[in-house]
C-alpha positions in Angstrom: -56.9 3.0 98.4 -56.0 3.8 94.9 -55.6 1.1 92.5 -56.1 2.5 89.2 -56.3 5.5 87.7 -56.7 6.7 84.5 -55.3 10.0 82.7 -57.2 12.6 80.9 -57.0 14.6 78.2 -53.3 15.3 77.6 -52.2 14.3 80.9 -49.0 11.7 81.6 -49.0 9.9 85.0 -44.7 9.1 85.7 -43.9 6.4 88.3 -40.7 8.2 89.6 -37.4 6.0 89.2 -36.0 4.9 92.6 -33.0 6.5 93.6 -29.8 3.9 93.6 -28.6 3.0 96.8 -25.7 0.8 96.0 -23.1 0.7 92.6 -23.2 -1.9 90.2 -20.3 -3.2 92.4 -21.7 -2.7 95.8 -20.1 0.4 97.0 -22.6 2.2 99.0 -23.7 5.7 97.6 -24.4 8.7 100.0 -26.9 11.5 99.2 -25.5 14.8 100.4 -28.4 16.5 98.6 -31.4 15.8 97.3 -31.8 14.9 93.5 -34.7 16.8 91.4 -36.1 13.5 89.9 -37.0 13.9 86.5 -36.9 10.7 85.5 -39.5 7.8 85.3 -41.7 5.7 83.4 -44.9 6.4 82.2 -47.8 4.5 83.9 -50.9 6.1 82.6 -51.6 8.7 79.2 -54.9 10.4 78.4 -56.4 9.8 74.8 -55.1 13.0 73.5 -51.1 11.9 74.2 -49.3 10.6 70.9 -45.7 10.8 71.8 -45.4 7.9 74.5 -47.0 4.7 75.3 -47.6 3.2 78.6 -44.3 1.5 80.0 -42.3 4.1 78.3 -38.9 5.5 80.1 -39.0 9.2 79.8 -37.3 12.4 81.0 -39.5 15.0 81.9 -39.8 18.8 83.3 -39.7 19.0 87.0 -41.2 22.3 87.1 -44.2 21.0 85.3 -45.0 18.3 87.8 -48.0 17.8 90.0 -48.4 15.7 92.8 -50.7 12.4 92.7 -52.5 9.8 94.9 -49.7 8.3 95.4 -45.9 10.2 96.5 -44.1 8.1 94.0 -46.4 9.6 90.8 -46.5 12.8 89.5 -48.7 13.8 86.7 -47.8 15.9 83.6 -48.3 17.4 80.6 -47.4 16.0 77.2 -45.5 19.3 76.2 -43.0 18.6 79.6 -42.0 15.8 78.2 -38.6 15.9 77.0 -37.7 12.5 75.6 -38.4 9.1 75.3 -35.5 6.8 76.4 -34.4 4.2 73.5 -32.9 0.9 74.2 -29.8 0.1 72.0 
């Protein structure tokens, strides 16, 4: 089993953000269709990546994803990237 596993070159590994199942309130949300999830937070960046650090929240390409080791991880580019989510 994978533990670890570090990105190359100008690669990005995204942890995928679950999917909320319940509101801020409770009320249970259905899923009549599935979601393209483009949203998650970075978990790995090869040395050549200068626009996002590890732990960052980003929105990213879904066309430009690959599949990982793991279902929950997809691996991109840095140029899919299309922002860097800012606490305020």
């Amino acid at each position: 089993m994978v533990k670890h596993i570090n990105a190359i070159m100008d690669r990005v590994f995204i942890r995928l953000e679950k999917k909320k199942e319940h509101t801020e309130g409770g009320i249970i949300l259905t899923d009549n269709h599935e979601d393209e999830k483009t949203i998650g937070v970075v978990e790995s960046i090869g040395p050549d990546v200068r626009s996002v650090k590890v732990g960052d929240k980003v929105l990213f390409h879904i066309f430009d994803e690959l599949p990982s080791y793991d279902p929950e991880v997809v691996i991109v580019r840095e140029r899919s990237l299309l922002g860097v989510f800012v606490d305020e």
